[in-house]
C-alpha positions as CSV (number, residue, x, y, z in Angstrom):
1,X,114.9,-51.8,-16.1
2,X,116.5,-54.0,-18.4
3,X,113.6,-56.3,-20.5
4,X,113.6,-59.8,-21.2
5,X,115.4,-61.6,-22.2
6,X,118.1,-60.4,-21.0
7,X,120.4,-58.8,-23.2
8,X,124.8,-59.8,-22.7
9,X,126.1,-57.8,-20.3
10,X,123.2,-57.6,-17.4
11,X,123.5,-58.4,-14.0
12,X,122.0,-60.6,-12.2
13,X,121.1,-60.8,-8.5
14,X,122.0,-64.1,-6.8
15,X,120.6,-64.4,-3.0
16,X,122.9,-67.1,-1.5
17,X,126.8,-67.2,-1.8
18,X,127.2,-70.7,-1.2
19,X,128.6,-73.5,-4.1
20,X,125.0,-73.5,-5.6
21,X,125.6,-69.7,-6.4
22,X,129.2,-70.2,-7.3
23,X,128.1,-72.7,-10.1
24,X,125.6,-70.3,-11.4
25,X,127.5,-67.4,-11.7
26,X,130.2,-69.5,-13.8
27,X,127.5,-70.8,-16.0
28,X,125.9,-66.7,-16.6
29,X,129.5,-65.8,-17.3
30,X,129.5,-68.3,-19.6
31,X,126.7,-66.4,-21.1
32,X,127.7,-63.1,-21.3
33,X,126.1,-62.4,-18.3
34,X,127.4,-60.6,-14.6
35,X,126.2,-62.0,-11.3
36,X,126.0,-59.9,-7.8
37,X,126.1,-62.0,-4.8
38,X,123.8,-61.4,-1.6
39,X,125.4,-62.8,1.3
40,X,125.7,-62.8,4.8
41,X,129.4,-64.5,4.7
42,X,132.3,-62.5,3.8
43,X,134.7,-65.0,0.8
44,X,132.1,-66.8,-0.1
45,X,132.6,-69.1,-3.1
46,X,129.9,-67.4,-5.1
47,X,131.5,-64.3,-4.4
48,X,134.9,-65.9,-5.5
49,X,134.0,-65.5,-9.4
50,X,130.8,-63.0,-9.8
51,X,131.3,-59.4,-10.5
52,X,130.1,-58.3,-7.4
53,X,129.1,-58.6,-3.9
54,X,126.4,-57.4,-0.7
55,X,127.4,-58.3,2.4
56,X,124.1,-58.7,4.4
57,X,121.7,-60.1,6.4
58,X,119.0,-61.4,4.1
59,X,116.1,-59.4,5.2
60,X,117.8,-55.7,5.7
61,X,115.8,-53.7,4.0
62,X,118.3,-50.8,2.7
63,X,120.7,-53.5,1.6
64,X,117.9,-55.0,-0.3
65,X,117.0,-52.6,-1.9
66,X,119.9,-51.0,-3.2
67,X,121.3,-54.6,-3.9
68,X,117.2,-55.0,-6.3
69,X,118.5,-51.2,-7.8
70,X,122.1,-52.8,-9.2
71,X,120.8,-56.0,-10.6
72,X,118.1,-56.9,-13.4
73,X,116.5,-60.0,-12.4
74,X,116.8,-62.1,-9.0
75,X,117.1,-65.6,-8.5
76,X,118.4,-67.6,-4.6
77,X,121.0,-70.3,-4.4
78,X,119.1,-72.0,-1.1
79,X,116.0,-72.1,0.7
80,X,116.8,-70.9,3.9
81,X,116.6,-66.9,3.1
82,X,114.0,-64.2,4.1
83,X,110.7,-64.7,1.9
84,X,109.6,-61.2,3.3
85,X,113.0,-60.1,1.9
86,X,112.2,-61.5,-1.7
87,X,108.7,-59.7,-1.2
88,X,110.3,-56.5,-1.0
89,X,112.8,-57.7,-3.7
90,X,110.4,-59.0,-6.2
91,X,108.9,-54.9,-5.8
92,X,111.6,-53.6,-7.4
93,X,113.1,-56.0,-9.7
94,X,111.7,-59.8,-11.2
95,X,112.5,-62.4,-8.8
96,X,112.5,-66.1,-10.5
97,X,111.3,-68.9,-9.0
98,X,108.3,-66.0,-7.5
99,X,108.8,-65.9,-3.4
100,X,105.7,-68.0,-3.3
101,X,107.5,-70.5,-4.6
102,X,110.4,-70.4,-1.9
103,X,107.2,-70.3,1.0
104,X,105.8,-73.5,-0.2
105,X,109.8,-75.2,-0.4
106,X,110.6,-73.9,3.1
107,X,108.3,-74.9,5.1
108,X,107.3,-78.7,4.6
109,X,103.8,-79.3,6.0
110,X,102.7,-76.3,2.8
111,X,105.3,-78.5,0.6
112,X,103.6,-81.6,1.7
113,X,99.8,-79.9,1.5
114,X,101.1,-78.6,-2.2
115,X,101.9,-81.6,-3.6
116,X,99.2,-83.5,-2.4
117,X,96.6,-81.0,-3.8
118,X,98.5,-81.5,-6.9
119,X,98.2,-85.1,-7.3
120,X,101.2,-86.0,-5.7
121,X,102.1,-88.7,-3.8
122,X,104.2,-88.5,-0.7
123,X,104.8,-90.9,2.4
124,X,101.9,-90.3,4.9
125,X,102.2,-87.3,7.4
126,X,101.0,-85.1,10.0
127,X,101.5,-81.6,10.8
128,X,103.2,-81.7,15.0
129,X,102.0,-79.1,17.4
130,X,102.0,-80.1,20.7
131,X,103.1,-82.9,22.2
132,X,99.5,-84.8,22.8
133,X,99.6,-83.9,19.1
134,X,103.1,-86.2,18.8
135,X,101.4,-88.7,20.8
136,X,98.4,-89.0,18.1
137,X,100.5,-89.0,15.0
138,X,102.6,-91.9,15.8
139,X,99.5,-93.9,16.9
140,X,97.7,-92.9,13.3
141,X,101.1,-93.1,10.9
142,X,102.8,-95.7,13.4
143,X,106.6,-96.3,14.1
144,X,108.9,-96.5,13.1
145,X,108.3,-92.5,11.7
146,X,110.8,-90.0,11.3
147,X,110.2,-86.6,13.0
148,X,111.3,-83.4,11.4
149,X,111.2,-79.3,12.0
150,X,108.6,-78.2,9.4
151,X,111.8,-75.5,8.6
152,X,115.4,-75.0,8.4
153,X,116.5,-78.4,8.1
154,X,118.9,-79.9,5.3
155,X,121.4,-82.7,5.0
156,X,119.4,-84.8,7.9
157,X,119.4,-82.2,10.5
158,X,116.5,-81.2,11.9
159,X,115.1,-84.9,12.4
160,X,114.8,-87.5,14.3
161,X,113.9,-91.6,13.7
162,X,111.1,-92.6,16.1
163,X,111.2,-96.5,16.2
164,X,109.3,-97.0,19.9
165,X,107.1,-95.1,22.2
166,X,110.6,-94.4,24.3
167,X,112.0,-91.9,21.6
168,X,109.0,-89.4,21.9
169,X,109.9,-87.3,24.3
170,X,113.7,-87.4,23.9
171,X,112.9,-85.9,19.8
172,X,110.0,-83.7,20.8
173,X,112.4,-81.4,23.4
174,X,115.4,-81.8,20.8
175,X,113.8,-80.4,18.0
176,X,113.2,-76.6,17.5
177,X,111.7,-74.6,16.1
178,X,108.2,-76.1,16.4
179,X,105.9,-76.9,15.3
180,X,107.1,-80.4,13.6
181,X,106.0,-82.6,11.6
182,X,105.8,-86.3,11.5
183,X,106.8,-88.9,8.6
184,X,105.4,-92.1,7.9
185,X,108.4,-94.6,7.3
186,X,108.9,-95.3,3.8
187,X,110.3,-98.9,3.0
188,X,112.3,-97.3,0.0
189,X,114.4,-99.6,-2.7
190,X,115.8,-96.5,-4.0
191,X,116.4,-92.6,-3.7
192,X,115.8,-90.7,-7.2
193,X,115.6,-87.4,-8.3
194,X,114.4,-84.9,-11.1
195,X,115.5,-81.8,-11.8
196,X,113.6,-80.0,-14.8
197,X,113.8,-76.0,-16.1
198,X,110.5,-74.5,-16.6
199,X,110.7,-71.0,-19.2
200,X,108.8,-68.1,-18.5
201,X,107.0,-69.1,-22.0
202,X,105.9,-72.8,-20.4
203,X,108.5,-74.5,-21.5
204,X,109.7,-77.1,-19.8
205,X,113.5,-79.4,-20.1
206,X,114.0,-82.1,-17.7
207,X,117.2,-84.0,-17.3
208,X,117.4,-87.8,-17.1
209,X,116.1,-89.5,-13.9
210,X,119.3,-89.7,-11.2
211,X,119.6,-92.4,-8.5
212,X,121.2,-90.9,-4.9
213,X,123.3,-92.8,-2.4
214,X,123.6,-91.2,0.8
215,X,125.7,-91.6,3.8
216,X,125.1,-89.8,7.4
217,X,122.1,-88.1,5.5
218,X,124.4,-86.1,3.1
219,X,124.5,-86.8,-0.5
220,X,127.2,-89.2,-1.5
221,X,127.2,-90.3,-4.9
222,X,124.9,-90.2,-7.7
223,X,124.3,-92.3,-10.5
224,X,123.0,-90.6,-13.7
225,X,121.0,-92.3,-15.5
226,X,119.2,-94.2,-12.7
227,X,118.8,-97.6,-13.3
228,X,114.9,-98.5,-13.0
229,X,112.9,-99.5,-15.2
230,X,110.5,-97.4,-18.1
231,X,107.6,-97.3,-16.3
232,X,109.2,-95.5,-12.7
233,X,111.6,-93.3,-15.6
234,X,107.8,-91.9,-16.6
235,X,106.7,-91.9,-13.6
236,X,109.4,-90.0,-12.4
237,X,109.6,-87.6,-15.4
238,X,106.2,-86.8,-14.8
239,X,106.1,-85.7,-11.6
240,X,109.3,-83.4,-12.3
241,X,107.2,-81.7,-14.9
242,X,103.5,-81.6,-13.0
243,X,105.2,-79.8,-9.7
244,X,106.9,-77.3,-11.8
245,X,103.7,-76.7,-13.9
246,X,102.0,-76.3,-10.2
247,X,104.1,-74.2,-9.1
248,X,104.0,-71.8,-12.1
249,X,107.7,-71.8,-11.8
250,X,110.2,-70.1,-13.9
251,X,113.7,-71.2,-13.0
252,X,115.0,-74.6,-12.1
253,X,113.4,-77.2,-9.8
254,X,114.6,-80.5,-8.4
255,X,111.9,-83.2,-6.8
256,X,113.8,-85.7,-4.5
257,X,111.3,-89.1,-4.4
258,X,111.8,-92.5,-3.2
259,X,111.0,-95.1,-5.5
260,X,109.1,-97.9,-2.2
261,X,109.5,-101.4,-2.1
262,X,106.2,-101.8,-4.6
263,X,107.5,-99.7,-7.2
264,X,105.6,-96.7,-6.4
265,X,107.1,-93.3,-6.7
266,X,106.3,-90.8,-3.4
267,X,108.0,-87.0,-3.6
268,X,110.3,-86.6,-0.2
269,X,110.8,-83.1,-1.1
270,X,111.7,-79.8,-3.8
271,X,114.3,-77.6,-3.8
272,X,113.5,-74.7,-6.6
273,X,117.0,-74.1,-7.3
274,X,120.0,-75.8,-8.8
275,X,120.7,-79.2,-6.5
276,X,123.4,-81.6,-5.7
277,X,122.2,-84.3,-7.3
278,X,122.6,-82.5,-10.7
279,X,126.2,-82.0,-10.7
280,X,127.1,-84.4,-12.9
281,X,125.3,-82.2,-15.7
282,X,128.0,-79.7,-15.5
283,X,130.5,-82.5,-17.4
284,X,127.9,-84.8,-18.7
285,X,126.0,-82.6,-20.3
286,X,126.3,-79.8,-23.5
287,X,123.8,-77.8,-21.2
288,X,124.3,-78.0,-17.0
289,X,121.3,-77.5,-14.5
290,X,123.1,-74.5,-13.8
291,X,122.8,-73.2,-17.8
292,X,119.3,-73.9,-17.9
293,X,119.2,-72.2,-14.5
294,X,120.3,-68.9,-16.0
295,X,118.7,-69.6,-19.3
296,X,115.1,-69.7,-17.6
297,X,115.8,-66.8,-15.0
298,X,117.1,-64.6,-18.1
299,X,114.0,-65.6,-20.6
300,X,116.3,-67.1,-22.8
301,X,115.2,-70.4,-25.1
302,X,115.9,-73.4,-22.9
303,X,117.9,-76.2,-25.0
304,X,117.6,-80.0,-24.0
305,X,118.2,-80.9,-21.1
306,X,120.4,-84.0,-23.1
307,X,123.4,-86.0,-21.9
308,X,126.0,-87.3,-23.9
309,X,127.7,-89.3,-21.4
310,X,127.1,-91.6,-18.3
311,X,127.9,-90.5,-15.1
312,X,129.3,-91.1,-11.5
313,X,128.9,-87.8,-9.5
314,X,130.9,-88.3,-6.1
315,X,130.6,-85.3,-3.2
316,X,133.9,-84.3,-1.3
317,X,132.6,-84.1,2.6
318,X,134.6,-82.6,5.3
319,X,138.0,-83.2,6.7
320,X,138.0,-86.9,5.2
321,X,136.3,-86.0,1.6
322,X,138.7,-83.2,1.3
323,X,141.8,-85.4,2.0
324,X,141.1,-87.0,-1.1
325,X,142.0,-84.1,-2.8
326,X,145.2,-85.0,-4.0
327,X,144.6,-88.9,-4.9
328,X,141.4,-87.1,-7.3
329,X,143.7,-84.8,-9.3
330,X,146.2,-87.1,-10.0
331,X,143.6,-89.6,-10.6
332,X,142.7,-90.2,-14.7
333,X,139.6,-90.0,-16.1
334,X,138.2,-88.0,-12.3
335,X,136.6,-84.6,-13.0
336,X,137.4,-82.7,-9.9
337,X,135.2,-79.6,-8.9
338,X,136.1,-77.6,-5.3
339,X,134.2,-74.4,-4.0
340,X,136.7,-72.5,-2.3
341,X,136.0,-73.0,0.9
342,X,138.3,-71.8,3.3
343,X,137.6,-74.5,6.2
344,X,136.7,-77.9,6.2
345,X,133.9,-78.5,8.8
346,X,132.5,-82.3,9.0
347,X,129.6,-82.2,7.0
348,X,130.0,-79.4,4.7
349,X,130.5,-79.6,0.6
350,X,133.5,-79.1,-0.4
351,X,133.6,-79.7,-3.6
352,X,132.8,-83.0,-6.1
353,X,133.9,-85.7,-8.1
354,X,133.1,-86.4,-11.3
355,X,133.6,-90.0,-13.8
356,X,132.4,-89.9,-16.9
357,X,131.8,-93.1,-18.9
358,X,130.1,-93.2,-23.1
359,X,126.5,-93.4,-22.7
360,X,124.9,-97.2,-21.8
361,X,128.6,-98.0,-20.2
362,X,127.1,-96.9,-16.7
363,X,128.5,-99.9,-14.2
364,X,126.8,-102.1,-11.7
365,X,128.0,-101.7,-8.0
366,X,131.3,-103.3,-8.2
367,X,131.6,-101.3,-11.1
368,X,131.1,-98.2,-9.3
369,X,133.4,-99.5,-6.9
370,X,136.2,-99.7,-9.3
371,X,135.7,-96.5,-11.2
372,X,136.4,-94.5,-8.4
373,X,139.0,-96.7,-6.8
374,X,140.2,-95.3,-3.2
375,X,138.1,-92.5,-3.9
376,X,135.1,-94.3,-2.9
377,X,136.2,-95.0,0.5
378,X,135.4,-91.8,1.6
């Protein structure tokens, strides 16, 4: 087996051949490095530009382990992939971020138990496991509440919003797997997010503080830096840095928090893998979350995680992100990014936007509004 850190020319094992995996496997190429692709979906975008590719279920075990014997180290491009798998995985070959790691970020009551034994605050919850369960939860946290599956769910599926007594019954049947868990409402002036590299050494690099605009629950835009003030920045910065020190993790993390009507920072949740909201590094940045991905995964020195511009980053959604397509390339000063997908389902990524502006120069609202022109109408 090839030691660390990885010397030009090794491969590396990507679980995951979505967008997430496609912008990692540019950024290894970038460094000399070869990436093989573990997926389930034949043309995926990973497998698009990486050297090679498993077609696969994720917890097979003869394709896992003859996909651990061609590879050097392993790293996932999402959450929702066989943790037993990575066990058998991480027996043959290093797997970075450690499947403990992906246990605790796929299941939310652990992620919510984690960061609260860590010193982290989140909005008020309670693990779901019955209905009489439901029925004590919303009397303790009250309503409204938003009710979620404890797995499985991204870009707001999986939930529900409980605003009266009514909407109990109608959420408990829809949602499955159980059990669930319960939300306390969270009065939040602003979405913001972290995402921070963490060496094998200890070392840690953490990109600026990012506001996120959402729209049907999917990630819309986001505003790098976010505007707040010093004291949340910190605040912010330091929680980044504390979960990843937690976690032990070596790879990339990003911590999602609201920032509540009182100015207090609660975690909603971590992803330990690259994440949408640090797109604009790839273009904003001498260094993307995805270089300092590979960087940590390969034991290679991490740099700053430093910006030298301002940035709009705008997501391309569906039917009616992707028919923007053509207004974005012909558009100046838009940066446009698109993953290859073949099909454009509503909801799914297909690609982003994009604006770069000197650093300071980030606009207000109407600002916003202008940069992108009839991009943002989408």
């Amino acid at each position: 087996m090839t030691g660390f850190p990885l010397p030009p020319n090794a491969t590396i094992g990507l679980v995951g051949g979505g967008q997430l995996g496609r912008m990692s496997a540019l950024a290894a190429a970038r460094l000399g490095y070869r990436c093989h692709i573990l997926t389930r979906e034949t043309d995926s975008p990973a497998a698009q530009v990486s050297h090679a590719v498993t077609i696969s279920d994720y917890s097979d075990p003869v394709s896992l382990r003859a996909f651990a014997d061609a590879v050097d180290v392993i790293s996932f491009e999402f959450e929702n992939v066989s943790a037993d798998g990575l066990d058998l995985l991480a027996s043959i070959r290093p797997v970075r971020p450690a499947p403990a790691v992906l246990r605790i970020s796929q299941d939310r009551v652990a992620e919510k138990t984690f960061l609260n034994s860590a010193g982290v605050a989140t909005a008020p919850w309670a693990a779901v496991g019955s209905r009489q369960e439901l029925d004590e939860a919303a009397r303790r946290l009250g309503l409204p509440a938003v009710l979620k599956t404890t797995r499985l769910g991204y870009d707001g599926k999986g939930q529900a919003t409980l605003r009266t007594p009514r909407d109990l019954d109608a959420a408990w049947a829809m949602l499955d797997p159980k059990p669930l868990i319960l939300e306390g409402f969270v009065d939040f002036a602003q979405e913001i997010s972290v995402v921070a590299a963490r060496g094998e050494d200890g070392s840690v690099a953490s990109f600026d503080t990012v506001e996120n605009r959402h729209r049907n629950h999917i990630l819309d835009l986001t505003l790098a830096p976010a505007r707040i003030s010093w004291a949340v920045d910190q605040a912010a910065q330091a929680i980044g840095r504390r979960v990843a020190e937690a976690l032990d993790l070596t790879g990339l993390l990003a911590v999602e928090m609201f920032l509540d009507s009182a100015g207090q920072v609660l975690v909603n949740e971590i992803a330990p893998r690259p994440h949408n909201s640090g797109h604009w590094t790839i273009d904003a940045c001498p260094a993307s979350q995805f270089e300092l991905h590979i960087r940590a995964i390969a034991g290679l020195p991490l740099p700053p995680a430093a910006r030298h511009s301002d940035a709009i980053m705008k997501n391309l959604i569906g039917p009616r992100g992707m028919a923007l397509w053509p207004a974005a390339l012909a558009e100046p000063g838009i940066i446009p990014h698109l993953y290859g997908k073949a099909e454009a389902l509503p909801g799914r990524k297909m690609g982003h936007l994009t604006r770069l502006f000197p650093r300071g120069a980030l606009p207000g609202d109407f600002g916003v509004e202008a940069a992108l022109g009839k991009l943002a109408e989408a």
